[in-house]
C-alpha positions as CSV (number, residue, x, y, z in Angstrom):
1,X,-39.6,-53.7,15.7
2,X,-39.2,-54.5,12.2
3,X,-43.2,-56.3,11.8
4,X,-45.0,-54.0,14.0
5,X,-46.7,-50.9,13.7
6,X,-45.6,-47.5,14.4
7,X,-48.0,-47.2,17.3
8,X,-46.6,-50.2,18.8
9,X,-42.8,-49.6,18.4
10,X,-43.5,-46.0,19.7
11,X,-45.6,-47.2,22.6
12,X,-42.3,-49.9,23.9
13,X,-40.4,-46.8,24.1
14,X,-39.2,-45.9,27.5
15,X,-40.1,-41.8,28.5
16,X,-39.5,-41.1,31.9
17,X,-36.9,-39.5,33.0
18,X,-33.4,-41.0,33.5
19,X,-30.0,-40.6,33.1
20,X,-28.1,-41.0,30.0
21,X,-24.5,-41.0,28.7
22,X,-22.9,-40.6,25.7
23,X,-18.5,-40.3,24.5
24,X,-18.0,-36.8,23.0
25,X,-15.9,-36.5,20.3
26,X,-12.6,-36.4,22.0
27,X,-13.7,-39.4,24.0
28,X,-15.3,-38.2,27.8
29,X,-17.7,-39.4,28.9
30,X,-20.6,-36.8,28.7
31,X,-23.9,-37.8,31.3
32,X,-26.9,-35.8,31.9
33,X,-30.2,-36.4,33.4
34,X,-33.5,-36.0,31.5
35,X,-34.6,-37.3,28.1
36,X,-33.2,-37.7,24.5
37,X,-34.9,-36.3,21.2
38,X,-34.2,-38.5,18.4
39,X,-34.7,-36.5,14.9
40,X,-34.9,-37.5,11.5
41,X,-33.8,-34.6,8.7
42,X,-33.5,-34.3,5.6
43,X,-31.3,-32.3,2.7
44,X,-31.5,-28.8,3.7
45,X,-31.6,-28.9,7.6
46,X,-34.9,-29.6,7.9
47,X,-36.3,-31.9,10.9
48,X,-39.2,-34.3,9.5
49,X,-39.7,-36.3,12.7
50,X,-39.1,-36.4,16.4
51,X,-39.8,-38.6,18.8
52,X,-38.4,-37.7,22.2
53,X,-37.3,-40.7,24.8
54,X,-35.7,-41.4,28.5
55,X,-32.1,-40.3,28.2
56,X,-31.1,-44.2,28.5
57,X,-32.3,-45.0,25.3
58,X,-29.9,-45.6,22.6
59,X,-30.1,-44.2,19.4
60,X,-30.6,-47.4,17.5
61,X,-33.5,-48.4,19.7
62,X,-35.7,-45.6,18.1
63,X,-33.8,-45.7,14.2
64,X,-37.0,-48.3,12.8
65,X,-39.6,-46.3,14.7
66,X,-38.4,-43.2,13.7
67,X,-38.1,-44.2,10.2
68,X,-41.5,-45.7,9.5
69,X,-42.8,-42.4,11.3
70,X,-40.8,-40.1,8.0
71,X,-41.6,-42.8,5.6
72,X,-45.6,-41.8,6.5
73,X,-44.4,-38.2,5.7
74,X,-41.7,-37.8,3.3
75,X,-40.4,-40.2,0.1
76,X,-36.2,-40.4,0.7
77,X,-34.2,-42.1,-1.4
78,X,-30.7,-42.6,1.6
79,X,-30.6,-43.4,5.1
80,X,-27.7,-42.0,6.3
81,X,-26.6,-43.2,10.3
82,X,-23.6,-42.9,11.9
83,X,-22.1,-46.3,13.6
84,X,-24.1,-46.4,15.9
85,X,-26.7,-47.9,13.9
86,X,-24.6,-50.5,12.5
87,X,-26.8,-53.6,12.8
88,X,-28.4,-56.0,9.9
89,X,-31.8,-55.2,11.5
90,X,-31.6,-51.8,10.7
91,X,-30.2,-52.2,7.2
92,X,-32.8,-54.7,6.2
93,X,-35.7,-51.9,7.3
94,X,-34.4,-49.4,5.5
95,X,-34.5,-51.7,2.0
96,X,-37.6,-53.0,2.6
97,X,-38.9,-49.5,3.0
98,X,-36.9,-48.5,-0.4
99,X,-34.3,-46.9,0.9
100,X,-30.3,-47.1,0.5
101,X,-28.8,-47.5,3.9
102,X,-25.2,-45.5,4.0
103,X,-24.2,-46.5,7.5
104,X,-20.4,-45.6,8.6
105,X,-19.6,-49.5,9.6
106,X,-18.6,-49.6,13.4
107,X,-16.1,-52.3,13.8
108,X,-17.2,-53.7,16.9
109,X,-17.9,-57.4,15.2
110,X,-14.6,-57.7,12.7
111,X,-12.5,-56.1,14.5
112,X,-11.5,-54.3,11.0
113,X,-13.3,-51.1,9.9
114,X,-14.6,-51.4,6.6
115,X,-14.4,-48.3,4.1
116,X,-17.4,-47.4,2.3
117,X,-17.0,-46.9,-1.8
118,X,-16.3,-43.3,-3.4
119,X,-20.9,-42.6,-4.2
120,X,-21.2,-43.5,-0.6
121,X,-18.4,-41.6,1.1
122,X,-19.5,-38.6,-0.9
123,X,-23.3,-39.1,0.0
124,X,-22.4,-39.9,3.5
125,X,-21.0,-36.4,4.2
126,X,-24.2,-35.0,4.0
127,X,-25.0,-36.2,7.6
128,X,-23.6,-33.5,9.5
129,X,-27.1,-32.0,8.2
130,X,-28.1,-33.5,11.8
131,X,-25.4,-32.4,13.5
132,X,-26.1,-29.2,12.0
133,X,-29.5,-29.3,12.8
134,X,-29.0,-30.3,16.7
135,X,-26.3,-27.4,17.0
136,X,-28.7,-24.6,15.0
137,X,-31.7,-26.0,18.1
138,X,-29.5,-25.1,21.4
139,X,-30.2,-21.4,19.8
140,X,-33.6,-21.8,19.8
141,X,-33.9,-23.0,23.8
142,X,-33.1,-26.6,23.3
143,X,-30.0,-26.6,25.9
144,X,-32.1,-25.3,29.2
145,X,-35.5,-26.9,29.7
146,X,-37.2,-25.8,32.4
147,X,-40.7,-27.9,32.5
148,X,-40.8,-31.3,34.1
149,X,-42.4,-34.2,32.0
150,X,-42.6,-36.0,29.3
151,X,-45.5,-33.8,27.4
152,X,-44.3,-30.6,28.6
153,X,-40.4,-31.3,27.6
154,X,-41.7,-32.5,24.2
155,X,-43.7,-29.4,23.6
156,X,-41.4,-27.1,25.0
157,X,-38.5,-28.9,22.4
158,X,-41.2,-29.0,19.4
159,X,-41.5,-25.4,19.8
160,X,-37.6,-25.1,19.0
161,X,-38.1,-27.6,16.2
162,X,-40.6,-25.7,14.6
163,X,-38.4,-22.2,14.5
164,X,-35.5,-24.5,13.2
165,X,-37.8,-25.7,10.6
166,X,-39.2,-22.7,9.3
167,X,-35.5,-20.6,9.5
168,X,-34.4,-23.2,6.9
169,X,-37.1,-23.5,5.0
170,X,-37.1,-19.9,4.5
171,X,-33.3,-19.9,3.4
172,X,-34.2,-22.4,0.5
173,X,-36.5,-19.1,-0.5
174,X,-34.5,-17.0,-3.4
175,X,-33.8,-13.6,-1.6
């Protein structure tokens, strides 16, 4: 992924429907059938790409696409990416596009977590912006989809997006 295009790392991704799984936070599995929407956001709450897969599709799989897609639109200084996304590939992309990658290390290879330094730990907390963001969109229709497809699911999503987008751009406003 790292030495193509956009076009081409978006077009390897997988869209139909499918089932998908994923460890909540007090460690159950969680499975659904459907699709996943990878978002990237930035300071603020505020979604600046989307790309929307088959619910099989781990997150890391869409992390280069969807970066070169809000490098075309946005200039960001951090990538900030939960452990998931703890791979050299990954890293390397986001310094070659500039960036400083603040990825919470997953100790899967070592065996020994490692602990980010003070700047990063205090920079890294602002990632629950997507977590905040993903919450803020089951409000908006995001939790019930009721369309079949790839298109129509995507569109029907985007619509929530675009609420979620304008609400917090509009609480940046001074009142």
């Amino acid at each position: 992924q790292p030495n193509r295009s956009l076009e081409e790392n978006l077009s390897d991704l997988p869209v139909d429907c499918d089932y998908g799984g994923k460890k909540n936070s007090n460690g159950h599995l969680y499975t659904w059938k459907g699709y996943k929407l990878h978002v990237d956001v930035v300071d603020g709450d505020i979604p600046v790409s989307a790309i929307l897969t088959s619910a099989s599709v781990h997150d890391s799989q869409v992390s280069i696409p969807l970066a070169q897609m809000s490098n075309q639109r946005v200039t960001n200084l951090y990538d900030l990416m939960d452990s998931a996304y703890d791979a050299p590939e990954i890293y390397e992309f986001s310094r070659r596009l500039g960036h400083v990658p603040i990825i919470d290390d997953n100790p899967r290879r070592s065996g020994v977590k490692k602990t980010m330094n003070t700047a990063q730990s205090i920079r890294y907390r602002e990632r629950s912006s997507v977590e905040r963001f993903f919450s803020n969109l089951e409000n908006y229709g995001s939790k019930h989809i009721r369309v079949r497809g790839h298109s129509k699911v995507m569109a029907h999503l985007m619509f929530s997006v675009i609420v979620v987008a304008a609400t917090q751009i509009l609480n940046l406003l001074p009142s």
